[in-house]
N, C-alpha and C positions, 0 to 999 in steps of 0.2 A: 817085500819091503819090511824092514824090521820093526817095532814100536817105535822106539825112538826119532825114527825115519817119518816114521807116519804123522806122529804130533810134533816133532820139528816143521816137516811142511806145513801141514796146514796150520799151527799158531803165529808160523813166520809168515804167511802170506793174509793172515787174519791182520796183525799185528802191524804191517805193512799198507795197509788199506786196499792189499789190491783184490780186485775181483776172480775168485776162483771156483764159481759158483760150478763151471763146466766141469772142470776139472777132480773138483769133491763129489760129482754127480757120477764120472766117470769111476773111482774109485767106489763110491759106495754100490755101486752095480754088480761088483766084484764079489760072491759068495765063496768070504773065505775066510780064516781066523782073522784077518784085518779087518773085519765089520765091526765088532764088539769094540775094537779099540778107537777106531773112527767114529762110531756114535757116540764113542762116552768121549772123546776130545770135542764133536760139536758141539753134547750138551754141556761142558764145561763152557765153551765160550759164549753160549746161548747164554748161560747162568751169570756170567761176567760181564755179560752186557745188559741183564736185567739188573743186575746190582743185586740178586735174590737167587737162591734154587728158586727156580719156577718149573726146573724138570729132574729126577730124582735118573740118578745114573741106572737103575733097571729100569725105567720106563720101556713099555714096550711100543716099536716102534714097526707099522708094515709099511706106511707113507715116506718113502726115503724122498721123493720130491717132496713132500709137504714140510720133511724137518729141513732140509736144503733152502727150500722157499724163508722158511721162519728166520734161521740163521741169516741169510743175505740180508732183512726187514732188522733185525737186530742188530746187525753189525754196522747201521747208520749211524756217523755221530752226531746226528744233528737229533735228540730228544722229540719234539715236535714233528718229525718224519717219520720215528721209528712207531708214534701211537697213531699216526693218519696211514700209513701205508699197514700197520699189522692189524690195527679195526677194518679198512677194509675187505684185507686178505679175510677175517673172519666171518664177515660181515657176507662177502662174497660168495665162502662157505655154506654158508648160513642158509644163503636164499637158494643156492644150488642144491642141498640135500631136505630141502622142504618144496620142491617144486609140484605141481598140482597138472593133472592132465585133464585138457580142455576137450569133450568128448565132440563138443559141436565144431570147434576148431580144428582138432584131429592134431593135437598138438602140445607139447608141456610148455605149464606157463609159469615163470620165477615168479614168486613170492615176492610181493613189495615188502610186507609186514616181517619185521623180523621174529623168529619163534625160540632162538635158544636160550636160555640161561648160564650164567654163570655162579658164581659166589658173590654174594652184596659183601664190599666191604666198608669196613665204618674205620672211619681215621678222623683225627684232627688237622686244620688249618686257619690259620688265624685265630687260634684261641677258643674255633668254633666244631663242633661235631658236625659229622656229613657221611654220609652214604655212599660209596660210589657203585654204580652198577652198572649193566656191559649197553643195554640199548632201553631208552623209553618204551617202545613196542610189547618187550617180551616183562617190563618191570609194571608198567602202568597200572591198576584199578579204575573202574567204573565209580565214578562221584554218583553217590544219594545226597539227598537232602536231608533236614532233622526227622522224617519222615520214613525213612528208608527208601524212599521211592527215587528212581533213576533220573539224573538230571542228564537232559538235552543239552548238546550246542547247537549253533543255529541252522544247521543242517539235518536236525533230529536226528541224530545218534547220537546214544549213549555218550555223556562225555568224561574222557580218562583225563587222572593225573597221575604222576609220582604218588608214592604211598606220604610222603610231606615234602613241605619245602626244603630240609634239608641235602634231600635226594640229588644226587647228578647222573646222570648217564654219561655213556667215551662218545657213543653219534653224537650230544650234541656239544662236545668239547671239538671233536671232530671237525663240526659243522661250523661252529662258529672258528676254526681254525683257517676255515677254508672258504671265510667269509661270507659263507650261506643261512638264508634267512632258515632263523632254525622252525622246529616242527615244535607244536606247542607251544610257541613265545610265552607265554605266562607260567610255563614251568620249568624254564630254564634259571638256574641259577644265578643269580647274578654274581658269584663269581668268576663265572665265565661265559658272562653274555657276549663278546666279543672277543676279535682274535687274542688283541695284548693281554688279556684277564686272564683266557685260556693258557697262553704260551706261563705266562706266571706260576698257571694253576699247576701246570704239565710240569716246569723247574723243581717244584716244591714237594712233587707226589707222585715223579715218575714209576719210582718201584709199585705204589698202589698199583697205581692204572696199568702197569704188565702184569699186577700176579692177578687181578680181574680178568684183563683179557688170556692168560695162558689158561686160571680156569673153568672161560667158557671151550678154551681148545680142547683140555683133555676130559672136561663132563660130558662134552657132545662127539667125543671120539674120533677126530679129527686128526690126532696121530696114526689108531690105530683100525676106523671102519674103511674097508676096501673101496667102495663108492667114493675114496678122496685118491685113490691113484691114481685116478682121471684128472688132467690138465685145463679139463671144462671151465671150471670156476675158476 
């Protein structure tokens, strides 16, 4: 199949809304001069649906499921889908390559706590400065008092917040997306303490919130560590 062939199809079937996820699956399996051209036509449309490069044409890539997966999540046009289904996909990630083997259970056990990072980014909204960062879990700090000494919640442990109130995390934009009572009520934002606030927030700051979560994909190597060829997570 020639170039031309190859990004005619798949922009005409991108462009089209229809589902070709099998089909680009089967091609990319294909070890042949047509990879180079196929990967750098997804990540042009990956890039056109983030509204941003959020992946740089030599990106290197050994997870051909994993950029297939991304694509499909990106190619939603509903805004508010494309940040709840690609935080989970991450999210998913996440707890899958931080997993812990339970020695008395004889068994590996996912991680509730999220552990990766991404890039904080700082944007304005409403005339106001804000942070956005990828999960409360992995962004948090331990609160002192004027004292230095660790403050308790009521379950004595140590209690975290956001480094300030300006802070947001995508869980809990997410969460409140998805009408769930969020995790730390007192340090969610009230920008987007609730779904309608979120969905506003998500309008107005789409391209933020993908190029935070693309880089918590490619800091934590999610394109390119072999432990993601597996369809586990």
């Amino acid at each position: 199949m020639t170039k031309n062939r190859i990004e005619y199809y798949i922009k005409a079937t991108h462009y089209s809304n229809i589902d070709n996820t099998k089909e680009l699956l089967d091609m990319f399996n294909n070890n042949s001069e047509e990879l180079l051209i196929f990967k750098n036509t997804i990540i042009y449309l990956i890039n056109e649906c983030a509204k941003s490069e959020v992946l740089k044409e030599d990106t290197d890539i050994k997870n051909k499921n994993v950029l297939i997966d991304i694509y499909e999540i990106m190619s939603n046009t509903r805004k508010e889908l494309v940040i709840m289904r690609l935080f989970d996909y991450v999210r998913n990630a996440d707890a899958y390559a931080n997993k812990t083997f339970n020695k008395e259970m004889n068994e590996e056990i996912t991680n509730k706590v999220a552990k990766w990072k991404g890039d904080d980014i700082s944007m304005k909204y409403k005339n106001k400065e804000y942070v956005l960062c990828y999960h409360f879990h992995s962004s948090n700090k331990i609160e002192k008092d004027e004292n230095g000494d660790i403050v308790k919640d009521n379950r004595g442990k140590p209690l975290r917040r956001v480094p300030n109130k300006n802070w947001i995390a995508i869980n809990q934009i997410r969460d409140s997306l998805a009408h769930r009572v969020n995790e730390k009520t007192s340090d969610v934002n009230e920008e987007i303490i609730n779904a309608k606030k979120a969905r506003e927030f998500i309008d107005a700051n789409f391209e933020y919130i993908i190029k935070c979560l693309f880089s918590v994909i490619i800091n934590n190597n999610l394109l390119t560590d072999e432990q993601f060829r597996s369809d586990e997570f």
